[in-house]
MOPAC internal coordinates of N, CA, C and O (Angstrom, degrees):
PM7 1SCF
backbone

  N    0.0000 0     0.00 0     0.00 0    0    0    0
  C    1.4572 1     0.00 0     0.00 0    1    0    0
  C    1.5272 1   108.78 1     0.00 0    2    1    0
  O    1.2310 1   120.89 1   -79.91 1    3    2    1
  N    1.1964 1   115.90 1   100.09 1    3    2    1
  C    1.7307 1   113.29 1   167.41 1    5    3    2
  C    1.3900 1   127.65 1   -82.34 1    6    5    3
  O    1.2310 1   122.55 1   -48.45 1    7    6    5
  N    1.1866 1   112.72 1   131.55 1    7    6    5
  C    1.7529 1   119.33 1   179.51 1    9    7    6
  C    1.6958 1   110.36 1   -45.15 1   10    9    7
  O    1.2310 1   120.77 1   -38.21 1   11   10    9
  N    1.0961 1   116.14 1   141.79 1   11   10    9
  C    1.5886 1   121.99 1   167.83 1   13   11   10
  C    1.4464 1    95.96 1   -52.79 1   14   13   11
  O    1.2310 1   128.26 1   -20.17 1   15   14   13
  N    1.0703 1   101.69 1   159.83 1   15   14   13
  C    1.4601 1   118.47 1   166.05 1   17   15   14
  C    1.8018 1   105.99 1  -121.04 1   18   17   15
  O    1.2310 1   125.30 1   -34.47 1   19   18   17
  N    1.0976 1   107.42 1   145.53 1   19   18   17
  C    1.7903 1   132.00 1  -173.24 1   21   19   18
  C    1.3964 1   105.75 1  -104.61 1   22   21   19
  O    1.2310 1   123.91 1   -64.01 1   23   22   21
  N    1.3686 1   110.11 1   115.99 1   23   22   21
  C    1.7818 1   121.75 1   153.29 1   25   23   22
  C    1.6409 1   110.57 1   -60.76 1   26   25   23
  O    1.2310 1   137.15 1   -36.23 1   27   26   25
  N    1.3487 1    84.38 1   143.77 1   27   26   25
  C    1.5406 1    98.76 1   168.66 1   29   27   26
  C    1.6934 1   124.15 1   -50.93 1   30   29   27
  O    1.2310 1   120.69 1   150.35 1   31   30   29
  N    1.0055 1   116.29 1   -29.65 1   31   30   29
  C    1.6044 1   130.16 1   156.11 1   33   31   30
  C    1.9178 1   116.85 1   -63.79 1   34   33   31
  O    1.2310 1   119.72 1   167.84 1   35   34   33
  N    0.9648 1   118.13 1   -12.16 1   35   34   33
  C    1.4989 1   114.88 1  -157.09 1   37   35   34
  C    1.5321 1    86.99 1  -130.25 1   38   37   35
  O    1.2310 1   113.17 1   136.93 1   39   38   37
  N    1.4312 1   130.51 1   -43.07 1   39   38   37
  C    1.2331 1   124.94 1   162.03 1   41   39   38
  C    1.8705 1   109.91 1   -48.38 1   42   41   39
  O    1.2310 1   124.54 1    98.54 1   43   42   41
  N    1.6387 1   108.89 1   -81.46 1   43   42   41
  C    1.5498 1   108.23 1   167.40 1   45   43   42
  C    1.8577 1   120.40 1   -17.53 1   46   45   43
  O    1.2310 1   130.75 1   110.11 1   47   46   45
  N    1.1806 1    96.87 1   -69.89 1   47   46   45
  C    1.8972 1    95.28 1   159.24 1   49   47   46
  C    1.6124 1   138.06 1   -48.81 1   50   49   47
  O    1.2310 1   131.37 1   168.98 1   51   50   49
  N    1.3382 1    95.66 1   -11.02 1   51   50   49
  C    0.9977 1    89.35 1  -171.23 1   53   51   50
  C    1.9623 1   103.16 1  -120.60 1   54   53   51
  O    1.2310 1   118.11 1   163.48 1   55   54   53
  N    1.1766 1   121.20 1   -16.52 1   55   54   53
  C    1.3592 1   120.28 1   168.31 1   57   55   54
  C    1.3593 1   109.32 1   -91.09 1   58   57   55
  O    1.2310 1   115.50 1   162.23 1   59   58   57
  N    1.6527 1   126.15 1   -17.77 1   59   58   57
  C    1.5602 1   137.36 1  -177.23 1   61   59   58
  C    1.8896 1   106.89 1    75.20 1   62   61   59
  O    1.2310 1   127.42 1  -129.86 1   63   62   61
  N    1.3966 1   103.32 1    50.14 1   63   62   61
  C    1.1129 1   108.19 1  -177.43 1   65   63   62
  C    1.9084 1   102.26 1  -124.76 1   66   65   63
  O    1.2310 1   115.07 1   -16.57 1   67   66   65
  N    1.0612 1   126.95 1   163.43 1   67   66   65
  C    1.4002 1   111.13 1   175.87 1   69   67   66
  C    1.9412 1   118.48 1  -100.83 1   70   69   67
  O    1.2310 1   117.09 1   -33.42 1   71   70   69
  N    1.1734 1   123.14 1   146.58 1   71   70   69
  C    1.1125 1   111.69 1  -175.91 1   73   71   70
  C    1.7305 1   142.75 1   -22.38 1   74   73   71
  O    1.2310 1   137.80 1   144.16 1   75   74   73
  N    1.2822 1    83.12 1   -35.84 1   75   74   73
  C    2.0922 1   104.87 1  -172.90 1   77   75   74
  C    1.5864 1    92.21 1   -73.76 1   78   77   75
  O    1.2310 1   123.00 1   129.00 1   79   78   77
  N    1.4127 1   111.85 1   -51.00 1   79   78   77
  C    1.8419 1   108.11 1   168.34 1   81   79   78
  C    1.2163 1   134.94 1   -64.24 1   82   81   79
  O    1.2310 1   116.17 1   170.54 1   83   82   81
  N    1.0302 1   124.89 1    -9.46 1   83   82   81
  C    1.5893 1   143.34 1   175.74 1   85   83   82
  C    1.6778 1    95.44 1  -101.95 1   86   85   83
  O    1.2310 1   104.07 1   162.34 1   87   86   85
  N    0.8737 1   146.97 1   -17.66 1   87   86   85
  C    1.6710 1   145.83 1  -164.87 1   89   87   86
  C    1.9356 1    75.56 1  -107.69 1   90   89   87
  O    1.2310 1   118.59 1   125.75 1   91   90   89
  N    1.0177 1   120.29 1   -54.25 1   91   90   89
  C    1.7077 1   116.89 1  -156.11 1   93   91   90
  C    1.4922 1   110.70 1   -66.80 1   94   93   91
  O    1.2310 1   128.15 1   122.95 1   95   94   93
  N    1.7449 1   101.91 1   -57.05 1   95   94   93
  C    1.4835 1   100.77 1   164.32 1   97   95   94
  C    2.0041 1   126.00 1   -56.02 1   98   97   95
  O    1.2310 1   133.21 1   129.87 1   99   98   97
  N    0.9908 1    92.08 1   -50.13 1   99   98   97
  C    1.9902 1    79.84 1   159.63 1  101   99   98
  C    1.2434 1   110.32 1   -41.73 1  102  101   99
  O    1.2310 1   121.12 1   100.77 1  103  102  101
  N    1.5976 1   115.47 1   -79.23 1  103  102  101
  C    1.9947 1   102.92 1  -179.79 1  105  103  102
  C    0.9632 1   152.05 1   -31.23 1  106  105  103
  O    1.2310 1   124.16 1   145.91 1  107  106  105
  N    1.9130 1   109.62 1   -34.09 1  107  106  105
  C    0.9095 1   106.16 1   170.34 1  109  107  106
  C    2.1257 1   110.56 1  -100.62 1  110  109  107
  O    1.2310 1   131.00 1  -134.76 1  111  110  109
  N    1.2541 1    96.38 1    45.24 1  111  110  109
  C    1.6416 1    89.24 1   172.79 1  113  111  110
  C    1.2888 1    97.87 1    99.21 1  114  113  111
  O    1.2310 1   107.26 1    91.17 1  115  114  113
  N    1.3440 1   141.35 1   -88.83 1  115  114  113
  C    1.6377 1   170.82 1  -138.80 1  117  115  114
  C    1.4272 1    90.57 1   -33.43 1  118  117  115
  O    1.2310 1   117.12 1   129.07 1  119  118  117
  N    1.6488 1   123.09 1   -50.93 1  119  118  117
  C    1.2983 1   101.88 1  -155.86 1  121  119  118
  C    1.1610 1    98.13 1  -116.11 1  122  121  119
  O    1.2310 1   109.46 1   -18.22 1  123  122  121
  N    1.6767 1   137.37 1   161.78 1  123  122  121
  C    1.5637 1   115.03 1  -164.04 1  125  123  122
  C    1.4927 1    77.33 1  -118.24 1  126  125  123
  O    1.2310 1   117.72 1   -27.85 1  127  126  125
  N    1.5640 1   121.94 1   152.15 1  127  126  125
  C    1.2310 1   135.01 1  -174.75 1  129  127  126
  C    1.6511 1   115.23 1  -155.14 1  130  129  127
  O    1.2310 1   116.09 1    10.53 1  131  130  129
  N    1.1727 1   125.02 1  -169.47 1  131  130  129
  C    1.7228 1   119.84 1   167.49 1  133  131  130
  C    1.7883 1    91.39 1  -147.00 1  134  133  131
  O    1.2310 1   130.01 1   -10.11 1  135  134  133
  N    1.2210 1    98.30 1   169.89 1  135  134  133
  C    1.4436 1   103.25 1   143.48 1  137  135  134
  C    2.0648 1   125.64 1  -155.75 1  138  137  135
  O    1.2310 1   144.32 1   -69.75 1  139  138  137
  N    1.1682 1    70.35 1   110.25 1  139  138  137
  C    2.0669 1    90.63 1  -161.82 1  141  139  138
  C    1.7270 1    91.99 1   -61.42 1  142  141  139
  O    1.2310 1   123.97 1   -98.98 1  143  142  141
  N    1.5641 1   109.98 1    81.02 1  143  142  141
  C    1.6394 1    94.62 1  -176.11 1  145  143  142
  C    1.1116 1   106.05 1   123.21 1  146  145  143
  O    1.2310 1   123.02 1    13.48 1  147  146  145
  N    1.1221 1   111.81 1  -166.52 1  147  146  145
  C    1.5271 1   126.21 1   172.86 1  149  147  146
  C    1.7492 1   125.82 1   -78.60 1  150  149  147
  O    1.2310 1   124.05 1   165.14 1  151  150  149
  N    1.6308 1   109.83 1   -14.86 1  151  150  149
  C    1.5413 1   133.80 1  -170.01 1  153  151  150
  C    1.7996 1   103.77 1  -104.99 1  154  153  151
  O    1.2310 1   120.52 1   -71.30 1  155  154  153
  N    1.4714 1   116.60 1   108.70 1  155  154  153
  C    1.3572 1   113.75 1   158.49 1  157  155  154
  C    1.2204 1   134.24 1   -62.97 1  158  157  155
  O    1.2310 1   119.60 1   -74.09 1  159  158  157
  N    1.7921 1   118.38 1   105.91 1  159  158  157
  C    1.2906 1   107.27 1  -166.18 1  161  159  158
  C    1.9012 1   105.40 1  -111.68 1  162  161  159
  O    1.2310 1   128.87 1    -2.62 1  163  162  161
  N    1.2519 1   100.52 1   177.38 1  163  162  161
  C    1.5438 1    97.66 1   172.51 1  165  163  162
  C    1.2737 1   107.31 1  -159.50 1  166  165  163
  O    1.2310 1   120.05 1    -5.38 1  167  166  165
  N    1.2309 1   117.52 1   174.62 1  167  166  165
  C    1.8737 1   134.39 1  -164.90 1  169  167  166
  C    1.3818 1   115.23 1  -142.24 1  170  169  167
  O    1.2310 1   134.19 1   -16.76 1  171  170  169
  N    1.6053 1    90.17 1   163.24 1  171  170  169
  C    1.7476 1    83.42 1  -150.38 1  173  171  170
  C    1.8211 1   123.66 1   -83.67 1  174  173  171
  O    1.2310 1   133.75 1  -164.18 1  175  174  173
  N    1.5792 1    91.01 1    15.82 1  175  174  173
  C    1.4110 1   115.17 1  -179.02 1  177  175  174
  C    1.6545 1    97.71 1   -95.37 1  178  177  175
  O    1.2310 1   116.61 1   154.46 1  179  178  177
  N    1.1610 1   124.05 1   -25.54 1  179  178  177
  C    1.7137 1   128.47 1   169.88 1  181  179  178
  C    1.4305 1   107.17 1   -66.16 1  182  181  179
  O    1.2310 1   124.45 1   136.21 1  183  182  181
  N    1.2979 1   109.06 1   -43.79 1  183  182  181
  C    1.8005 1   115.39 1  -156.29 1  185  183  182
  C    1.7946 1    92.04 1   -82.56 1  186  185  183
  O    1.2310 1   125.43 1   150.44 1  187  186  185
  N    1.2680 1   107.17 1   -29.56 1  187  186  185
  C    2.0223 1   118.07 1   179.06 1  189  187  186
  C    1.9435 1    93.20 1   -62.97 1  190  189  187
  O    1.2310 1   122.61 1   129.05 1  191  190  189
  N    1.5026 1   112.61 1   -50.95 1  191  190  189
  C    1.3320 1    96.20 1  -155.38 1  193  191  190
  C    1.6458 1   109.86 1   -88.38 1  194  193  191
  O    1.2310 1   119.66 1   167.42 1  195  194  193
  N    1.6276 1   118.25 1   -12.58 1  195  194  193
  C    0.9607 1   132.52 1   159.78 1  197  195  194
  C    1.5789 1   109.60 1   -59.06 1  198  197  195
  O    1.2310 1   114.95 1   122.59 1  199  198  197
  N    1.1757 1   127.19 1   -57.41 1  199  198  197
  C    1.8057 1   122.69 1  -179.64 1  201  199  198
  C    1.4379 1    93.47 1   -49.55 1  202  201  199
  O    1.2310 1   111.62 1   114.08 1  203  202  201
  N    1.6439 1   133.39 1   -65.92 1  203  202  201
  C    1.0985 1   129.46 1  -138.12 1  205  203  202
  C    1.7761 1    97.72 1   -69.43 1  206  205  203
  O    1.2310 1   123.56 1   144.73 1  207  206  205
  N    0.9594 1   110.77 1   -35.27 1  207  206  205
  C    1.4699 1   125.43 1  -169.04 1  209  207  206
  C    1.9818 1    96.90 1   -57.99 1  210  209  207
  O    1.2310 1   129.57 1   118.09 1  211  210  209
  N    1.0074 1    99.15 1   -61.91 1  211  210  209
  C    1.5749 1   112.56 1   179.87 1  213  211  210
  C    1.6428 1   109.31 1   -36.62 1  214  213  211
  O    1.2310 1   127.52 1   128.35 1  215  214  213
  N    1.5566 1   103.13 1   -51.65 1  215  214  213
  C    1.2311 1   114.77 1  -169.12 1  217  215  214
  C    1.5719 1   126.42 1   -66.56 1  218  217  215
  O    1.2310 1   129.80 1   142.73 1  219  218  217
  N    1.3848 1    98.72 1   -37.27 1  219  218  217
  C    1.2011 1   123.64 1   158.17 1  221  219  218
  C    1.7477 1   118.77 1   -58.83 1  222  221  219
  O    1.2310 1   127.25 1   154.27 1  223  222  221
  N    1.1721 1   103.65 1   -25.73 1  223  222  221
  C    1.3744 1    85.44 1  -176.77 1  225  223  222
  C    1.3529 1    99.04 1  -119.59 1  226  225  223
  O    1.2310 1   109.42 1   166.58 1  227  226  225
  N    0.8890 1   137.44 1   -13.42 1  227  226  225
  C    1.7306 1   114.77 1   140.46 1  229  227  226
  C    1.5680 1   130.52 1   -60.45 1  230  229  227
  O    1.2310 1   118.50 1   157.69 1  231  230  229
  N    1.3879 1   120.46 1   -22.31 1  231  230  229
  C    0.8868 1   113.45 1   148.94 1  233  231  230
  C    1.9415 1   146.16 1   -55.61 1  234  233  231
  O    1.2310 1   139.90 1   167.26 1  235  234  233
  N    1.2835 1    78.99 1   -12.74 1  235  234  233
  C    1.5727 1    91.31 1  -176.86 1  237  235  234
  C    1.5762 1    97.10 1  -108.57 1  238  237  235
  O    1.2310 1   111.79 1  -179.61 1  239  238  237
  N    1.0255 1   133.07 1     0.39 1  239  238  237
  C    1.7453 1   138.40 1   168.99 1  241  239  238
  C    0.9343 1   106.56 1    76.84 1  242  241  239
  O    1.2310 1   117.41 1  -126.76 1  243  242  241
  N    1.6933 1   122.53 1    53.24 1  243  242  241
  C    1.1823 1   120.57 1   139.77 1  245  243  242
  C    1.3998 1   136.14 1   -88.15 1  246  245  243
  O    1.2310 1   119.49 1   -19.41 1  247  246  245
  N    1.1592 1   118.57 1   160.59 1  247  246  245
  C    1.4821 1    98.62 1   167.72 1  249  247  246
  C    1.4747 1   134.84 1   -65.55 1  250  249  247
  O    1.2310 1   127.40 1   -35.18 1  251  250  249
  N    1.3706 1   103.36 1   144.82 1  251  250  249
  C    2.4700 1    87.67 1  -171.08 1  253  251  250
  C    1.2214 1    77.38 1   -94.41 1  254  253  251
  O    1.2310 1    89.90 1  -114.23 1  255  254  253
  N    1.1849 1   167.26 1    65.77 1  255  254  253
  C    1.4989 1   155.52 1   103.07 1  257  255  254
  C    1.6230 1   130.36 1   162.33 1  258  257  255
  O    1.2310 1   121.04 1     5.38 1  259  258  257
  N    1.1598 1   115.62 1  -174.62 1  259  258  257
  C    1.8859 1    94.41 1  -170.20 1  261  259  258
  C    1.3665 1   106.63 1   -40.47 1  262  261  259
  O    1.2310 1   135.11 1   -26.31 1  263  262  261
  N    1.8382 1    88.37 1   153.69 1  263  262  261
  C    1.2870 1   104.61 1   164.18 1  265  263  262
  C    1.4118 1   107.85 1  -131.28 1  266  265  263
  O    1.2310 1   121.02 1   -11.79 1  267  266  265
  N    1.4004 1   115.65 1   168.21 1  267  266  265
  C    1.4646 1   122.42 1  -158.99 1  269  267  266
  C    1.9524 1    90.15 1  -115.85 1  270  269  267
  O    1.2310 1   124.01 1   -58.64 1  271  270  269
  N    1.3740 1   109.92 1   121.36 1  271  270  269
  C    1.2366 1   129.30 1  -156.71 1  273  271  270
  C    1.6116 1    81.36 1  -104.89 1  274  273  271
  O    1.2310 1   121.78 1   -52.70 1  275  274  273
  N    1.5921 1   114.19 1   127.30 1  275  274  273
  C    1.6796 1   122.84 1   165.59 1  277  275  274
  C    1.1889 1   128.37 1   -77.99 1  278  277  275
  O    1.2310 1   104.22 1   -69.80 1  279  278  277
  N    1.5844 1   146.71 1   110.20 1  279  278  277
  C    1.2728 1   152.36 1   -95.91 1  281  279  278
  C    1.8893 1    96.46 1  -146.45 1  282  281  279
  O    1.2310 1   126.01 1   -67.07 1  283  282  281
  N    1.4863 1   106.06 1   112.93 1  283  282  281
  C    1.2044 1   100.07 1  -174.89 1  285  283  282
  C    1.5614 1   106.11 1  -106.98 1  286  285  283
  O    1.2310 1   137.64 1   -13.94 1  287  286  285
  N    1.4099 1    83.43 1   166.06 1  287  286  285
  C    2.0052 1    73.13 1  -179.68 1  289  287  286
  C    1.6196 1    99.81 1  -104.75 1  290  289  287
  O    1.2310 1   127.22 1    -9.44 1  291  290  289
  N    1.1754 1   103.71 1   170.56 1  291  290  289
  C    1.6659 1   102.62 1  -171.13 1  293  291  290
  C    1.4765 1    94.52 1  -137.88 1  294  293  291
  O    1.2310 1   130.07 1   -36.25 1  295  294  293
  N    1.5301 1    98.18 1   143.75 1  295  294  293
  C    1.7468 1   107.85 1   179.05 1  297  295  294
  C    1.4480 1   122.91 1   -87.56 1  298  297  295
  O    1.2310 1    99.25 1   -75.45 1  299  298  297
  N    1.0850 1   154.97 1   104.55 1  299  298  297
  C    1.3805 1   176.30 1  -171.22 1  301  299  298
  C    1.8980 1    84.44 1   -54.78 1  302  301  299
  O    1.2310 1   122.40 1   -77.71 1  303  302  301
  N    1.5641 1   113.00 1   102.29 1  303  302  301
  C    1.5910 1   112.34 1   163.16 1  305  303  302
  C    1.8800 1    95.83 1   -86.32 1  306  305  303
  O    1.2310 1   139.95 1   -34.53 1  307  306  305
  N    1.9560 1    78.91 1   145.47 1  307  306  305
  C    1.6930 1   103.99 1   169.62 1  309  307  306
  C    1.5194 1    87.29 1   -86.72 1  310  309  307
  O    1.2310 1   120.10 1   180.00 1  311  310  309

């Protein structure tokens, strides 16, 4: 009996992330995936070790992904 396999659309739906982030987190490692072919697929034992992974590392106070750094302006002394 083999596990379904998940499109990149149905994965995105299903962690609440959007496609371009679900393609990004695979690349860089984060999310474990295959692709049988030319189509990246994944299972729902990937998307389990991907949450746990997340969790874990917010737990340790990292950041779970960019952050938007607040931008001061600075005055030019005469």
């Amino acid at each position: 009996m083999s596990a379904e396999l998940l499109t990149v659309p149905q994965v995105a739906d299903r962690l609440g992330l959007t496609e371009y982030q679900v393609r990004q987190e695979h690349a860089r490692g984060v999310l474990p995936g295959r692709r049988p072919g030319r189509f990246l697929r994944f299972t729902d034992t990937d998307l389990e070790t991907y949450v746990a992974r997340i969790a874990v590392d917010r737990g340790a106070g990292q950041a779970s992904g960019p952050t938007r750094l607040s931008h001061t302006r600075r005055r030019r002394s005469l």
